[in-house]
C-alpha positions, 0 to 999 in steps of 0.5 A: 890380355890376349882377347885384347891383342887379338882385338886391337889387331883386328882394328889395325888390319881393318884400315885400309889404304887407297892406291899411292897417289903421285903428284909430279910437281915438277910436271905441274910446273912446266905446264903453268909457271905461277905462285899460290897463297895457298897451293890446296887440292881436295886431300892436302895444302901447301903454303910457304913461308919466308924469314918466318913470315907468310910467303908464296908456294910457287911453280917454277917451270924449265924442270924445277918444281915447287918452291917458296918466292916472297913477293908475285907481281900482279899475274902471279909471278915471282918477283924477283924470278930469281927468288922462287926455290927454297933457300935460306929461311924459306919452308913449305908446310904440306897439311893432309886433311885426313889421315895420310901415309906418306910413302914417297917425297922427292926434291930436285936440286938442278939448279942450284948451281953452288956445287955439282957433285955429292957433298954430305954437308949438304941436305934438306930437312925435313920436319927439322931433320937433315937428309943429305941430297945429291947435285947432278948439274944440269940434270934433273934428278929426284931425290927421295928424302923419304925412305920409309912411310911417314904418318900425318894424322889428318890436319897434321902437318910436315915442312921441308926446308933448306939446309945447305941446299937450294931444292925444289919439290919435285914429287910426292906420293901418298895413300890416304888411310881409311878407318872403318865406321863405328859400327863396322868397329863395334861389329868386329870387336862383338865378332872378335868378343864371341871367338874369345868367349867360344873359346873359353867354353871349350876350354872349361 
């Protein structure tokens, strides 16, 4: 039993993680105001949906950040433009592509204009779980919804969606976690195996 913790922690330290990648959505937004179908980079997607139905991941300038509009005209903007946080119905679903720590999500909540100060009934959820946020007025601020690391297995996913609260993604940082090769593994477990073994012998 105790060869077997020694193994499994061994496996455990053998991951490693990449540098935390930030990606400033809200930056992203003022330098180019427009909707995706599918908002992909090389690690990670972002699509919207609204009233359960297929929508647009959307950057809207004038430091907001990534939202959700139902319909773009032909050069990619939200139609109506008044239509472009996420409010009411409306989610965005981020899929990693390969095994990912979330270590940090922040939405901005500057334009909501309904009220101007901290309300605990108001909030954004994420995965279904309600996190309150604060309003600032016309500041921008960033909230961060996620105060401990999250997990998303590769092709997993998670939403954030509206609950009480109109938001915007403003900011998010991940580290991708990289699993060593099967021979690395099989090479450490013999390693780990001929300690054990090492051990015994002495013992008797």
């Amino acid at each position: 039993m105790k060869l077997f913790k020694v193994v499994a922690a061994g496996l455990l330290l053998s991951a490693s993680y990449a540098h935390a990648n930030p990606i400033d959505f809200l930056t992203l937004a003022n330098i180019s105001e427009k909707g995706f179908g599918n908002l992909a980079s090389s690690e990670f997607s972002v699509i919207g949906t609204k009233d359960g139905n297929s929508a647009f991941a959307y950057f809207d300038s004038e430091d907001a950040g990534l939202g959700v509009c139902g319909a773009l005209t032909s050069s990619n903007q939200c139609n109506p433009s008044s239509d472009d946080n996420v409010t009411s119905g409306e989610y965005l679903t981020f899929t990693f592509f390969q095994d990912t720590l979330l270590t940090g999500l922040f939405v901005n909540t500057n334009h909501d204009s309904s009220v101007n100060y901290f309300s605990g009934s108001e909030g954004v959820s994420l995965n279904g779980n309600k996190t309150s946020v604060t309003t600032y007025g016309s500041a921008v601020d960033y909230n961060k919804l996620v105060t401990a690391d999250l997990f998303v297995a590769a092709n997993d996913s998670f939403t954030l969606g509206y609950d009480d609260k109109q938001f915007y993604v403003s900011k998010m940082t991940y580290e991708k976690v990289t699993v060593p090769e099967p021979g690395t593994l099989a090479l450490l477990g013999l390693g780990l195996a001929g300690l054990g073994l090492a051990r015994r012998r002495k013992q008797a």
